[in-house]
C-alpha positions as CSV (number, residue, x, y, z in Angstrom):
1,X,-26.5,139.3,108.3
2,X,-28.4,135.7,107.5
3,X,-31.6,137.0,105.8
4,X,-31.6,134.2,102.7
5,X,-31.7,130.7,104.3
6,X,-32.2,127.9,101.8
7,X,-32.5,124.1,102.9
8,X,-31.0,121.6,100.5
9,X,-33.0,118.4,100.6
10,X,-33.1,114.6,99.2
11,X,-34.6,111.6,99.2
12,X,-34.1,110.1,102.2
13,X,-33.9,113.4,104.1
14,X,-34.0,114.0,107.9
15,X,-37.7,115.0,108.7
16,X,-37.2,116.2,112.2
17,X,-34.0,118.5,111.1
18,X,-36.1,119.5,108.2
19,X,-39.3,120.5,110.3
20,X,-36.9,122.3,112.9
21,X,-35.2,124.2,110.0
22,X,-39.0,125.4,108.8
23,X,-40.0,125.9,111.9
24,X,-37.2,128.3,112.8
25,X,-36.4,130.0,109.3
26,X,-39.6,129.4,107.7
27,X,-42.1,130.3,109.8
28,X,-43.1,133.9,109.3
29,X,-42.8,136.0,112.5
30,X,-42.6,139.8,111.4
31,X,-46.5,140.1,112.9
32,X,-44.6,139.8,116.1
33,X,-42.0,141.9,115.7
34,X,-39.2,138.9,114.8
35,X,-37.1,139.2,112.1
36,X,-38.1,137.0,108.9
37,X,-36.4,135.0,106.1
38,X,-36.4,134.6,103.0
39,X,-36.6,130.7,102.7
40,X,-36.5,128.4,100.1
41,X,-35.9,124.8,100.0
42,X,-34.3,123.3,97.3
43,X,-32.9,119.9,95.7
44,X,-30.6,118.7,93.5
45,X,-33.6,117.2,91.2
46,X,-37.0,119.6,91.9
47,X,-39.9,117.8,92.1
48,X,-41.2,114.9,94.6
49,X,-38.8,114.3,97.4
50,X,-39.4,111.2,99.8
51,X,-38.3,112.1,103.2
52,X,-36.8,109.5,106.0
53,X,-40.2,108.3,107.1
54,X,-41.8,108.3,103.8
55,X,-43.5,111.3,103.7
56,X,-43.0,113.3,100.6
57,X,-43.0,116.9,99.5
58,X,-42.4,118.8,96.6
59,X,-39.6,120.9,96.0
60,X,-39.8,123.5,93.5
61,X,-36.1,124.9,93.4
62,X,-32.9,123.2,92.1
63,X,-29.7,124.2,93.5
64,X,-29.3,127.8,91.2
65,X,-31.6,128.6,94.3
66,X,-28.0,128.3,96.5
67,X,-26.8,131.1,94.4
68,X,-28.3,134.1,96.7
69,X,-27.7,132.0,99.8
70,X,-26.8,133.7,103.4
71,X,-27.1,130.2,105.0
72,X,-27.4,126.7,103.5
73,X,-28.7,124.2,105.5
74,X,-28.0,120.3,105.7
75,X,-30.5,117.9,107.5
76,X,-29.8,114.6,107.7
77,X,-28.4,112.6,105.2
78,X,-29.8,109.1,105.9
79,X,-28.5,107.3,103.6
80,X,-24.9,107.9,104.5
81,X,-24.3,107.3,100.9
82,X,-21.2,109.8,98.9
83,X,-23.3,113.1,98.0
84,X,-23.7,113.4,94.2
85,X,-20.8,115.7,93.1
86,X,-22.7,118.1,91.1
87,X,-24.7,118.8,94.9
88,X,-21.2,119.0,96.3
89,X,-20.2,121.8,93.9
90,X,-22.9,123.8,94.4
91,X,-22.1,123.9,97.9
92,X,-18.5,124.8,97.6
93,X,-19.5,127.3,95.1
94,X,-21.9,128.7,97.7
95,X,-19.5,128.8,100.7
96,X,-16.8,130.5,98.4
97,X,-19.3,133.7,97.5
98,X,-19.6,133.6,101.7
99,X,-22.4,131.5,102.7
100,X,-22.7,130.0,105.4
101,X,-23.5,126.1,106.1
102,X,-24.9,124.3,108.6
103,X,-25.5,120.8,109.0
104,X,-27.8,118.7,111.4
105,X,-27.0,115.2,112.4
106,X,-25.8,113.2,109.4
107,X,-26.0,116.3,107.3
108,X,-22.2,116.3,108.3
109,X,-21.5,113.5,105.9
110,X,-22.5,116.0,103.1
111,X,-20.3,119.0,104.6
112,X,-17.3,116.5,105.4
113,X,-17.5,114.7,101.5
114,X,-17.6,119.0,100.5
115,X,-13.9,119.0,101.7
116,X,-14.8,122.8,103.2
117,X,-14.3,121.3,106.7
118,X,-11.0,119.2,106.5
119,X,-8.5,120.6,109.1
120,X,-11.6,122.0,111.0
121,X,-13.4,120.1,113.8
122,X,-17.2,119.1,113.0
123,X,-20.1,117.7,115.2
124,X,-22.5,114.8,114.7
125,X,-25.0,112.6,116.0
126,X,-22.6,110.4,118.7
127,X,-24.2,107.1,116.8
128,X,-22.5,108.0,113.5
129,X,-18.9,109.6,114.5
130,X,-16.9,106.8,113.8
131,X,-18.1,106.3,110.6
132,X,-17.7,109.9,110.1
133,X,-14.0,109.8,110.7
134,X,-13.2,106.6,109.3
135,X,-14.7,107.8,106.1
136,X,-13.3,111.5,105.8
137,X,-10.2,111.8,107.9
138,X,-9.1,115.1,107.0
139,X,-12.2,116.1,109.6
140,X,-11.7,116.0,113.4
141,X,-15.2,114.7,114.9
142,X,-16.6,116.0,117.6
143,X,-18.3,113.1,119.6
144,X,-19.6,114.5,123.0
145,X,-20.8,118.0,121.9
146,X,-24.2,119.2,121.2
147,X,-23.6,121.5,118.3
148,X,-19.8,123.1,117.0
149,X,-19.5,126.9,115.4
150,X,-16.4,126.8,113.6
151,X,-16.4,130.3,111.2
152,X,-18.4,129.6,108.4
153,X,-19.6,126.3,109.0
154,X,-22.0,125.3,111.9
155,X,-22.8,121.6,112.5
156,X,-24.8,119.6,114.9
157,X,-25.9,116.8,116.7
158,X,-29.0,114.7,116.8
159,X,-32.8,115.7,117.0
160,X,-33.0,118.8,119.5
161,X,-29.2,119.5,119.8
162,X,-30.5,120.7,115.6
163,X,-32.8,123.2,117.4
164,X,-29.6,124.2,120.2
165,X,-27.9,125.1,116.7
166,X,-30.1,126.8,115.5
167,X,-30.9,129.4,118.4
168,X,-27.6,129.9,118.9
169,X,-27.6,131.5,115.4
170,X,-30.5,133.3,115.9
171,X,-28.2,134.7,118.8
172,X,-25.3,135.7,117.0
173,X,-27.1,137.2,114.2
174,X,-29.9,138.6,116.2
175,X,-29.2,138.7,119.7
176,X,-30.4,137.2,122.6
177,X,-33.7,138.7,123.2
178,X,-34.7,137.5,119.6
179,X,-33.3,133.7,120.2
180,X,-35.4,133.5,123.6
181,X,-38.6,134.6,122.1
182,X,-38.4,132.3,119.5
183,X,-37.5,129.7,122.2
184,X,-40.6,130.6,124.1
185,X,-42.7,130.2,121.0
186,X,-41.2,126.8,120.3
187,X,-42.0,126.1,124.1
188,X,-38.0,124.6,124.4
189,X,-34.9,126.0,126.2
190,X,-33.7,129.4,125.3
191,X,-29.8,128.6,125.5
192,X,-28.0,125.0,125.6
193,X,-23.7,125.5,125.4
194,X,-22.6,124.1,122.4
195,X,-20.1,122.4,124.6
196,X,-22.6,120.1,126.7
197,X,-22.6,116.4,126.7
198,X,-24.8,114.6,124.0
199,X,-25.1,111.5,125.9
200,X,-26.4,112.4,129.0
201,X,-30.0,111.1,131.2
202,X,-32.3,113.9,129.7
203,X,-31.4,115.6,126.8
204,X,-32.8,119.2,128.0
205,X,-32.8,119.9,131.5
206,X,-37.0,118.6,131.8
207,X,-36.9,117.5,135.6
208,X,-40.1,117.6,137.2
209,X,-41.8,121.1,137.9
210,X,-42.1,119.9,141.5
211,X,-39.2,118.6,142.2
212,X,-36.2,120.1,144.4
213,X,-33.8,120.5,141.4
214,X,-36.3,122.1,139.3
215,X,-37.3,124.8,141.8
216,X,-33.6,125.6,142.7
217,X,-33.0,126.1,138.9
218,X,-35.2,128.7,138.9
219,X,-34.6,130.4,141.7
220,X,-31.2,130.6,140.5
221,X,-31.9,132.2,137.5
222,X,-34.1,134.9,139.6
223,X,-31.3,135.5,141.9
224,X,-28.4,136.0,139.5
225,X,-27.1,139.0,140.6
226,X,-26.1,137.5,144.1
227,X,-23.4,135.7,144.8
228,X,-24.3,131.9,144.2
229,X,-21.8,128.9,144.9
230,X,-22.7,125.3,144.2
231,X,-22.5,124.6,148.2
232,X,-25.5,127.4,148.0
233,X,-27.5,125.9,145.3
234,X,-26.5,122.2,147.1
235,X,-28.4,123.8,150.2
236,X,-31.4,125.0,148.2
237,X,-32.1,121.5,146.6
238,X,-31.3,119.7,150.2
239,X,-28.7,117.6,149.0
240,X,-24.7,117.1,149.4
241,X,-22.8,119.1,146.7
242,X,-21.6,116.2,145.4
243,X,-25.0,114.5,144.9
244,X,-26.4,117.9,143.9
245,X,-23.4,118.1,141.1
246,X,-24.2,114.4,140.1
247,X,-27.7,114.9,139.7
248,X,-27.5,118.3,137.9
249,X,-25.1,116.9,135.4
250,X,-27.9,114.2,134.7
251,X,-30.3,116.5,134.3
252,X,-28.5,119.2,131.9
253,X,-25.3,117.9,131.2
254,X,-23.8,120.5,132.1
255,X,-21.3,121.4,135.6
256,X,-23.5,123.6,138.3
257,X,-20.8,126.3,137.4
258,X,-21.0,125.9,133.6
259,X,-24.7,126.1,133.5
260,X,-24.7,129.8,135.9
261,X,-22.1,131.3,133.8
262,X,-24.1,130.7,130.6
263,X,-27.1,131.9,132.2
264,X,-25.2,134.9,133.7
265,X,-24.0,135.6,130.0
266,X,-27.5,135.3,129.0
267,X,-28.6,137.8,131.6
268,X,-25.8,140.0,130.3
269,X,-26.8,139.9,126.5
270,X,-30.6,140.9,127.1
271,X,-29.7,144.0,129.9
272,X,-27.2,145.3,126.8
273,X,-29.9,145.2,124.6
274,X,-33.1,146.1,125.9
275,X,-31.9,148.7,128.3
276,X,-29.3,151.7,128.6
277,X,-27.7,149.9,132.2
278,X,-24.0,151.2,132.0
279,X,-21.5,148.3,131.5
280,X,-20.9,148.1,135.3
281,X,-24.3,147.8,136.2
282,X,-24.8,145.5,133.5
283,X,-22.1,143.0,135.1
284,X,-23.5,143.9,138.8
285,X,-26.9,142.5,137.8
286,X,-25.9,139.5,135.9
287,X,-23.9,138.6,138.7
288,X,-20.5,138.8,136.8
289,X,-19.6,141.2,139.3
290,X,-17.3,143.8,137.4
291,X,-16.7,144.9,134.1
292,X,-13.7,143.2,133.9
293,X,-15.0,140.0,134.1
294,X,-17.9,140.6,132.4
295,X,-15.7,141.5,129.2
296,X,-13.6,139.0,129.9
297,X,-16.1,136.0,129.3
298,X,-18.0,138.2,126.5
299,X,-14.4,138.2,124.7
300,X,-13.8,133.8,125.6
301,X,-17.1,132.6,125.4
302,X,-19.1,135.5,122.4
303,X,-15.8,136.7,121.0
304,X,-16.5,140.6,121.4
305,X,-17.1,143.1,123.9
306,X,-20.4,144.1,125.7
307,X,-20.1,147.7,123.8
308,X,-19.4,146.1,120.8
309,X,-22.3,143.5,121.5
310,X,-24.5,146.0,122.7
311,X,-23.8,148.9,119.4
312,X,-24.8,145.7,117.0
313,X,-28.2,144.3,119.0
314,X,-29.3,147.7,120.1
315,X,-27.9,150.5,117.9
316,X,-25.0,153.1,119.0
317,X,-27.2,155.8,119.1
318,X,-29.3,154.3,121.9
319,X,-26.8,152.6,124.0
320,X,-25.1,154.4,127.0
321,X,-22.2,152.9,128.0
């Protein structure tokens, strides 16, 4: 369980991935009934740091404060400059007692210059990936993915694919119902894949409330239990399925069929933990249709079972399955 997050910061540091980092593991939420942190950020030398836009704070923990570490986080590392070594080594030192790291944007070129991702694949800001792998070719970049969960280590891309990341943590360590709460307090989309497009015409699926699009998206999501084909969801938005398809990507980045099975999944997780719905019931009202199948995508896309999933977010001696 993450419950010590520290942020490791220096001059030049990624403001936005800092403030989304706060914002998420900072920011205390126990009044609410939302788990809380214990968060700390820290830098190599404590004192005035100068962030990317010249704003500065003060930091008042060096990097010992990595040493009781459940999660260290990387914003972006502007400069793109090779990290000082003694920052590198507390970071190894940290990953090798079990923490886990996560970087946002071109907080990659700290993990990569680490040497704990080579042989693993990584994710960064699309702008930056060739320079990424020209520089530290023991890493396979990612280029057109929003965020990558690899064990251990977690990296992302630009700006709001920081805040994807970061959710889907929340998720795995929390479960769903926690992740879209804190999603609704942040006023952004509860859950983006990991595997959609960075480059695409709106980086979070913001089409007008009025629109056609909009409204079939969420009539969709209230009719997930029946059984929903793009030709359907074509019809609903009055268009061809192949300009509904085109537009759709656009608009998400994400395939009509893609996006329902992650909000199926979604459906899934919050019925396993907030109520005592049998598994088959469970799958009926997501509109995964059988147990089978339901376990089948928990096991490819979540890497457990619903029992499993629902013993750790709701407690054994409350679930019925």
């Amino acid at each position: 369980m993450i419950d010590d997050v520290v942020v490791l910061v220096w001059d030049g540091v990624g403001s936005f991935g800092l403030g989304v980092l706060t914002e998420v593991f900072g920011y205390d939420r126990r009044a609410d009934g939302l788990p809380h942190h214990d968060f700390a950020v820290a830098a190599p030398s404590p004192g005035v740091v100068r962030t990317d836009v010249g704003l500065q704070i003060i930091v008042e923990h060096g990097l010992e404060r990595l040493a009781t570490a459940d999660l260290v986080c990387l914003p972006g590392w502007e400069s793109l400059e090779e990290p000082p070594e003694v920052l590198l080594a507390a970071l190894r030192t940290a990953a090798a007692r079990g923490a886990r790291v996560m970087s946002h944007c071109t907080g990659a070129f700290v993990l990569a210059a680490s040497g704990l991702v080579d042989g693993r694949s990584i994710a960064t800001h699309w702008l930056h990936a060739d320079a990424l792998e020209r520089r530290y070719p023991a890493v396979t970049v990612e280029r057109d993915v929003l965020y990558l969960d690899d064990g251990p280590f977690l990296s992302s891309a630009g700006t709001a694919a920081g805040i994807d990341a970061c959710l889907h943590l929340l998720r795995r360590e929390h479960g769903a119902a926690v992740a879209n709460e804190v999603a609704r307090r942040m006023v952004v989309p509860p859950y983006r894949e990991g595997g959609q497009a960075q480059f695409i015409s709106a980086p979070v699926p913001a089409v007008d409330d009025s629109s056609r699009l909009r409204e079939t998206l969420t009539w969709a999501q209230e009719n997930l239990e029946t059984d929903l084909s793009v030709d359907d969801l074509a019809a609903r938005a009055f268009m061809s399925p192949r300009s509904f398809a085109r537009h759709f990507r656009a608009a998400t980045g994400s395939s009509p069929h893609a996006w329902l099975l992650g909000q199926r999944l979604a459906r899934a997780q919050v019925l396993l933990e907030q109520t005592a719905l049998p598994v088959d019931e469970v799958a009926r009202r997501s509109g995964l249709g059988s147990p089978t199948t339901l376990r089948h995508h928990f096991a490819r896309r979540l890497g457990t079972s619903p029992q499993h999933y629902r013993k750790t977010f709701r407690g054994q001696d409350r679930a019925s399955v």
